[in-house]
C-alpha positions in Angstrom: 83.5 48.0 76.0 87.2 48.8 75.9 89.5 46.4 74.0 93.1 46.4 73.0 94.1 44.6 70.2 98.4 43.9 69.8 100.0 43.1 66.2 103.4 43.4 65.3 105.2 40.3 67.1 107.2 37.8 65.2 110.5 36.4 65.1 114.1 38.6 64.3 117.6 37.9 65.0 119.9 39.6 67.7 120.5 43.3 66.8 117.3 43.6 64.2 113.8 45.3 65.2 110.4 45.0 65.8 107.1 47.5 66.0 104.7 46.4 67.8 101.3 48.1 67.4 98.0 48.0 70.3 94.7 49.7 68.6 92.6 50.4 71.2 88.6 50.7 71.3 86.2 52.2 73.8 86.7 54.7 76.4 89.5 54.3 78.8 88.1 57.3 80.9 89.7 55.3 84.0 93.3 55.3 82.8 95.6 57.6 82.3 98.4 55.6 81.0 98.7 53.6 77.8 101.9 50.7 77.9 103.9 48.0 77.5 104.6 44.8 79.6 106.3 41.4 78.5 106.4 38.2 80.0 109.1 35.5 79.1 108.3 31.8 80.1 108.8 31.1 84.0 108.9 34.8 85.0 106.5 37.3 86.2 105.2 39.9 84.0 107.1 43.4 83.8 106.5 46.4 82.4 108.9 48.1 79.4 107.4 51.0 78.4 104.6 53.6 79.4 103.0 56.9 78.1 101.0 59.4 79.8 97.6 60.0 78.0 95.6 61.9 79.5 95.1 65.4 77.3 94.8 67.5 80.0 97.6 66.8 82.2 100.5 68.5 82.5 102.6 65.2 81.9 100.6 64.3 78.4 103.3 62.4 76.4 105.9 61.8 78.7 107.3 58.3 78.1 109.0 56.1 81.0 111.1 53.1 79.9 112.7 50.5 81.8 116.4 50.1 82.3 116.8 47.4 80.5 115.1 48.7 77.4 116.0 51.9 77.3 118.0 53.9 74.7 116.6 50.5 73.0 112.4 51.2 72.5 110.3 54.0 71.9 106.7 54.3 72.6 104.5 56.6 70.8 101.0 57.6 69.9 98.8 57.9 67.5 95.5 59.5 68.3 93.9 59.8 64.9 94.3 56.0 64.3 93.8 55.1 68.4 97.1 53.3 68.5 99.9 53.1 70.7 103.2 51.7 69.3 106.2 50.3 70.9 109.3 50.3 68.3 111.6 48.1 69.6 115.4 48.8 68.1 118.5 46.4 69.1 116.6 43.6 70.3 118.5 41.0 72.3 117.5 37.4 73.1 116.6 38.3 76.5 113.7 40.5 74.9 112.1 37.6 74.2 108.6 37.5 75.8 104.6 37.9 75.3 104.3 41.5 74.6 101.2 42.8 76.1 99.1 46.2 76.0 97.9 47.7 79.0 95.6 51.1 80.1 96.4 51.5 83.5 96.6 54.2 86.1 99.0 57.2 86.5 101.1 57.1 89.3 102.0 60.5 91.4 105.4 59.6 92.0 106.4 57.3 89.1 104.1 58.7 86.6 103.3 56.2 83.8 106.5 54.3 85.4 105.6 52.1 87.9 103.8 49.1 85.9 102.2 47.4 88.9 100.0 44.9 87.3 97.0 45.9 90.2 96.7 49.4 88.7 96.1 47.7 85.0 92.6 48.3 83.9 92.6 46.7 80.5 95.0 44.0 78.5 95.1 43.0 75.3 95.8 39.7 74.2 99.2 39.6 74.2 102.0 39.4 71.0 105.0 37.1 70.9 108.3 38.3 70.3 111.1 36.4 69.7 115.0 37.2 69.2 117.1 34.3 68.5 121.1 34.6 68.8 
């Protein structure tokens, strides 16, 4: 059974930074991309941040950020401790959201970059983050 288990959330001021951390379990054998979607109260869930995972393809570790967060976060991997972070630099009070881990599929044309919540295969629980101004 594949889980993904989030850490890292908590609350920072304008301009300071957070690392959030998704250790993931099982075999995703159905996902190629490992990422990063938020969701602030009354909105609908986005995606921030993806990374292609799949060893064998010719895109393994390209990273895809949206606009708003990027030049801001950085997602990486760790394979020896099956963790995927998302460093978070800069943070501004509209950042502010449930952060949330996701293994979902790779995208021909928009690679790890399209974050349409249909093509998510597993969530974690969710992290809170939390700038204040």
């Amino acid at each position: 059974q594949v889980q993904l288990v989030e850490s890292g959330g908590g609350s920072v001021q304008a301009g300071g930074s957070l690392r959030l951390s998704c250790v993931t379990s099982g075999y995703t054998s159905s996902s190629d991309c490992m990422g990063w979607f938020r969701q602030a109260p009354g909105k609908e869930r986005e995606g921030v941040a993806g990374l292609a995972t799949a060893r064998l393809s010719p895109f393994y570790g390209d990273s895809f950020y949206a606009d708003s967060v990027k030049g801001r976060f950085a997602i990486s991997q760790d394979n020896a401790k099956n963790t995927v972070y998302l460093q978070m630099n800069s943070l501004k009070p509209e950042d502010t959201a449930m952060y949330y881990c996701a293994s979902f599929s790779f995208s021909r044309q928009y690679g790890c970059g399209r974050w349409r919540t249909d093509d998510v295969n597993y969530w974690g629980q969710g992290t809170q983050v939390t700038v204040s101004s």
